[in-house]
N, C-alpha and C positions, 0 to 999 in steps of 0.2 A: 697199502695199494699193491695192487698185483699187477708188473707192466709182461707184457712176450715182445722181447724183442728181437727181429724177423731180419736176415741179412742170407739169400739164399744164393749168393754169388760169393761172399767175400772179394770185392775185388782186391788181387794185388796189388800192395801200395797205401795209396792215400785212403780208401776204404775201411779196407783191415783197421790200419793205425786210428782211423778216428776212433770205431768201436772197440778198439785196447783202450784209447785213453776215457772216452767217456763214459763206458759202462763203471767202470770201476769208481770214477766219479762220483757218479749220481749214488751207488751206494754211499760212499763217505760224507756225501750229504745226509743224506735220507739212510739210514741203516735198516730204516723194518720197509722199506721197499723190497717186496719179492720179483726180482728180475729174472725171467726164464730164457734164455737166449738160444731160437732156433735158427740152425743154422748147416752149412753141408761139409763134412769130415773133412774133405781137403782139405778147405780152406781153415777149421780149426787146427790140421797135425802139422801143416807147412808153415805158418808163425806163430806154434806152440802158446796159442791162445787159452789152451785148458787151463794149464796152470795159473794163468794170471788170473783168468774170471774166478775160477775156482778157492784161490784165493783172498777175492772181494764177496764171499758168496753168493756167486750168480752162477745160477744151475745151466747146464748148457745140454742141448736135446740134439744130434743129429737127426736130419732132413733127409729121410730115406729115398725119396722123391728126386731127390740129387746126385746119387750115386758115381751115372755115366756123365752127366751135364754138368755135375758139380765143380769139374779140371778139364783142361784141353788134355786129349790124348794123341798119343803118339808124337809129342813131340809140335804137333798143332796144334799153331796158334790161334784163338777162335774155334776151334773146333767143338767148345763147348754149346755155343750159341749155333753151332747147326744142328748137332745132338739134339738141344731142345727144340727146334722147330720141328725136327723129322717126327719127333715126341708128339709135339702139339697137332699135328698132322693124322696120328692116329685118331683124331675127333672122339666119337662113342666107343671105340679100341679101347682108349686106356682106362673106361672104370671097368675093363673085364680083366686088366692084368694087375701083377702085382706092380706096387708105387713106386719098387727100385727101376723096375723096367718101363713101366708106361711115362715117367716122368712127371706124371698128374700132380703137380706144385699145389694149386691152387685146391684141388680136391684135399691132400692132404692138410694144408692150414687151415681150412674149414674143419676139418675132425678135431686137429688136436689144439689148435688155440683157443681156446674155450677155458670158462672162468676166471676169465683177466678185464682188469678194470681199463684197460689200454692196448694192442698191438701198434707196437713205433720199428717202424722197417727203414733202415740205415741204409738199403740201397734200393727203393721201388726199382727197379728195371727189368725188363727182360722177364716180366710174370703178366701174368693174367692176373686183376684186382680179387680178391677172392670177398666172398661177402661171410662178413662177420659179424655177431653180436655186441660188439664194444665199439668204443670211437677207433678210427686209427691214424696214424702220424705219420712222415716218413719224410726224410732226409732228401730233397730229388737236388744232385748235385748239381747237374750244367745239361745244355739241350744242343749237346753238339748236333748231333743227329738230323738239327734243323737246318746245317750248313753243310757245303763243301767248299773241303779246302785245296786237295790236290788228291794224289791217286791214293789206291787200296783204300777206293770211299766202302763203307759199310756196307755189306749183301742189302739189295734192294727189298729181300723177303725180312729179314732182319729191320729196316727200316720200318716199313710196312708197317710190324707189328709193334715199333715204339709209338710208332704215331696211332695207330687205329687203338692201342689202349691207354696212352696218359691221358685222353680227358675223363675216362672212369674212374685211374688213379686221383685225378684231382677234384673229382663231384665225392669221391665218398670219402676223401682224408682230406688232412689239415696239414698240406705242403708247410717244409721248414726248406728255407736255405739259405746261404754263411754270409751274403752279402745282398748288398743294396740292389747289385746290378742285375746278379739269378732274379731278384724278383720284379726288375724291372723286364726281365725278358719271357717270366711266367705272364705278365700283364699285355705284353708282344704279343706270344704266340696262343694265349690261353686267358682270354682278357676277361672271360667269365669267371675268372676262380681268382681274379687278383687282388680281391679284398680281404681273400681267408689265408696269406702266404703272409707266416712268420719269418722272420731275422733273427739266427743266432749264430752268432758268428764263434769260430772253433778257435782253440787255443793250440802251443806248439805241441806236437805230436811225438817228439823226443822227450819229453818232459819228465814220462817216467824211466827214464835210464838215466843212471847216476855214472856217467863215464868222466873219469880226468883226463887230462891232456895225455899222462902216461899211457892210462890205458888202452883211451882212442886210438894213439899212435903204435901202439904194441899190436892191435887189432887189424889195423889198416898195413901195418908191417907184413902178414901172415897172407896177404894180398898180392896180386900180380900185379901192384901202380906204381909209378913212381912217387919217388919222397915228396915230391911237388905236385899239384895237379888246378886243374879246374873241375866242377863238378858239373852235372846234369842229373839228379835226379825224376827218370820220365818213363815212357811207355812209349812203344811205337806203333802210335796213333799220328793220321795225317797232323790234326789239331797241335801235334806237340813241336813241331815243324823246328826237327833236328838241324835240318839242310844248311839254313842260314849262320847254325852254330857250327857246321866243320869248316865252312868258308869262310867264318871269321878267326877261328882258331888259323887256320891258314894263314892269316894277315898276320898275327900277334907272334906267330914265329919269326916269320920278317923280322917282327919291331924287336928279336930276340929274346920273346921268353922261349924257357925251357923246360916248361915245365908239362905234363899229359895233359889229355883233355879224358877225364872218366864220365862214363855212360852207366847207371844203374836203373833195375825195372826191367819189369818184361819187353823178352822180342830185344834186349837192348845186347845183346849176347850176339848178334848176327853185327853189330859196327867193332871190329877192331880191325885195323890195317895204320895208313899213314894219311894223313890231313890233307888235301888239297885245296885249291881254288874253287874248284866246282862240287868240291864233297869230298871222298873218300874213296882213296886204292888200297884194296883187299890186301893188303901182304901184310907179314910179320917184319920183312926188310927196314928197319927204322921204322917201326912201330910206334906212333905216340899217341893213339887215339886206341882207347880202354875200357870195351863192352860187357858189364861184370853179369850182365841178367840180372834176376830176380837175387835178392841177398836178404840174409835175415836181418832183422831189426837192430841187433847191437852192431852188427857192419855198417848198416845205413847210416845212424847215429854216429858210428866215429869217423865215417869216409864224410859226413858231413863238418864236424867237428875240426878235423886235420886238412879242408881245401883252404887251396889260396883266395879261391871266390866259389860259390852255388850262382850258377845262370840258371833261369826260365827262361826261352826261349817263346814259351808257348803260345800261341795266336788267340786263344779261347780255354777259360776255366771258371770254375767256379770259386776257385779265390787260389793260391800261392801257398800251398801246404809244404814245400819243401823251404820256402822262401820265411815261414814261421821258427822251421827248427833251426835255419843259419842263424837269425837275428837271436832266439834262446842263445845259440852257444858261442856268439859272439864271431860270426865269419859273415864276411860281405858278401853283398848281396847285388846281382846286376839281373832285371827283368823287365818283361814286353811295357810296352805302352801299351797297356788293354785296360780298361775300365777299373776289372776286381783289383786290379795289383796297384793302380794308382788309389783306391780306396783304402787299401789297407795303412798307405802312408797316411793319408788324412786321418785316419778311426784309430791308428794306433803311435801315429807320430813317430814312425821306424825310417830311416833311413834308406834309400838305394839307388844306383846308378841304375837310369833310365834309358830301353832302346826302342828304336823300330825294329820289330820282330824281323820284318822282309828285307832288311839291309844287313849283309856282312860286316860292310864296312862301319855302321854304325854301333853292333852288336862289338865290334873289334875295339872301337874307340873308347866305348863304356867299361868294357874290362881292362882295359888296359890303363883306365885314370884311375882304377882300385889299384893296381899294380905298381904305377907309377910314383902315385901319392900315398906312401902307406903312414906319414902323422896324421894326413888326411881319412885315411878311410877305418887306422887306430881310432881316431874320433868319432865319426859313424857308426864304428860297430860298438863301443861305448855306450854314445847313445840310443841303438836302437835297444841294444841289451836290456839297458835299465825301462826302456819304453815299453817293450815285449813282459818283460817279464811283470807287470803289473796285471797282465789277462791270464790266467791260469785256468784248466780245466775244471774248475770249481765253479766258477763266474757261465763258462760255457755249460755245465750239466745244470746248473739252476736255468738257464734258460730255457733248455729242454723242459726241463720238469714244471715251470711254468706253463709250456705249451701244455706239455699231458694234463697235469693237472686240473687245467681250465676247461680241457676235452671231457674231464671223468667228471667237474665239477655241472658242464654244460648237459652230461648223457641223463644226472641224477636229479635235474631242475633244482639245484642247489642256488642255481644265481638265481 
């Protein structure tokens, strides 16, 4: 079987990481699967993704179409997603130019994905549905887009155009997504298409690095942190709602810890200064709040490996991906009261200290009974260990390949 599998964002982060771990996957299931992986340069050179597919054999196509849209430039953040609109805006313009520069996404995947028993797009967003000859699939993570939360809400044109094209996306593929609750909110906002939305829930995403405690910490050493820290790995997206976690780091200095509070992920490079009550003062003067940006995968993996605790803070997701690789490598775990992250304890029997996202003081209390009680949260992270690690990326690329396969089996009137 021939699958193209379509990711023309790469988002940084939890994006990326899923298509490192699952492409390679489904090969080691399936070996005479032909997996084509198109996709846009940046985002393969910036987490050295060739090698690794390259590796599992799966051929990987740059997306010439992505050139300019493909990274924010200059330093701007989002500036890719204006790129592409000013693009899309050239309407009947861009089939007269060339695809680096007209940005014609959609035009281009119509030419070259052709001859595949499947198209499975890991990140539908931010594209026009293109129409293709085979079934297609696609990963639709979480529908932030449908809320607001607080300020630097998403360009209204940018909005706009997630909402005027998911129900395309969803009449001509076969939505997957990692939890119970995405599909309860596909059934919310999209209640025609809720009988075709698959569950395959993802596995931890650190899985393929093999770091010991040595090396982690030899890793995390060559870092601007302290030896001790709290972690956040996020993005600065309203949805991720930092705020409540510098104000609660605030409190937890009170109650005497001494340890940093780390920020990794995009945009996360603009928080370092000193912790307060109301959030954060911009100085290096007693510095203990630690905005690393964007880092590559074996940093992420061992600044997660070496924290005192991994907080989620985040108000809205479609499940707790950094909250998978703590429980893998055996570090506590404190996260929101939101629907996915309380699923995850039920579906996978892990452990974690539970907050109200919108309370300080609550978010302060939680981390700090990890801190407090460490036979207690030694026990926890034990059990979540041995609970976690019974779901491996193996269990999650069969799921997948269930969906495809039942798509190529449905295209052939094989049932």
């Amino acid at each position: 079987m021939k699958i193209a599998v379509i990711d023309h964002i790469l988002n940084p982060g939890g994006g990326t990481r899923v298509a490192r771990s699952l492409l390679p996957a489904m090969k080691r299931l399936r070996p005479d699967l032909q997996i084509t992986f198109f996709a846009n340069r940046h985002g393969i050179e910036r987490d050295g993704l060739r090698e690794i597919l390259d590796q599992s054999g799966i051929k990987v196509v740059h997306l010439r179409s992505m050139r300019f849209s493909g990274k924010d430039l200059w330093g701007l953040r989002g500036s890719r997603h204006v790129i592409g609109l000013m693009q899309r805006k050239l309407g009947k313009l861009q089939a007269l130019l060339p695809l680096s520069f007209s940005g014609a996404l959609q035009r281009e995947l119509e030419s070259v994905v052709r001859g595949f028993d499947c198209a499975f797009f890991t990140w539908p967003f931010h594209l026009h549905c293109p129409r293709l000859s085979c079934p297609m699939a696609g990963i639709f993570h979480d529908f932030n887009y449908k809320y607001y939360f607080s300020s630097n809400a998403m360009l209204s044109s940018i909005d706009a155009f997630l909402n005027a094209t998911m129900p395309t996306w969803l009449s001509r593929s076969t939505p997957i997504v990692s939890t119970q609750f995405m599909k309860s909110e596909i059934k919310k906002f999209y209640p025609d298409y809720a009988d075709k939305v698959k569950v395959v829930e993802i596995a931890p995403m650190s899985e393929i690095s093999d770091l010991n405690r040595e090396e982690a910490r030899h890793i995390v050493s060559q870092m601007a942190v302290p030896e001790n820290y709290i972690l956040c790995p996020t993005q600065m997206m309203p949805h991720k709602n930092v705020g409540p976690l510098l104000s609660a780091y605030a409190l937890l200095k009170k109650r005497g810890y001494r340890g940093g509070l780390v920020f990794t992920g995009a945009g996360t490079e603009a928080i370092n200064g000193r912790a307060c009550e109301i959030g954060l003062e911009k100085c290096l003067d007693g510095q203990d709040v630690y905005g690393l940006g964007y880092v590559a995968n074996a940093q992420i993996d061992a600044l997660i490996q070496c924290a005192d605790v991994l907080v989620n803070p985040s108000l809205y997701e479609g499940g707790c991906g950094p909250g998978f690789d703590a429980w893998a490598r055996g570090v506590p775990v404190a996260m929101s009261h939101i629907p996915p992250f309380l699923e995850h304890i039920k579906a996978h029997g892990v452990r974690a200290q539970i907050f109200d996202p919108r309370s300080p003081q609550d978010i302060a209390e939680k981390i700090d009974a990890i801190l407090s009680h460490p036979a207690q949260s030694a026990e926890d992270v034990a059990h979540s260990k041995r609970a976690i690690s019974h779901f491996t990326w193996e269990l999650s690329a069969q799921g997948y390949l269930d969906v495809i396969e039942g798509l190529q089996c449905e295209n052939s009137a094989c049932l």
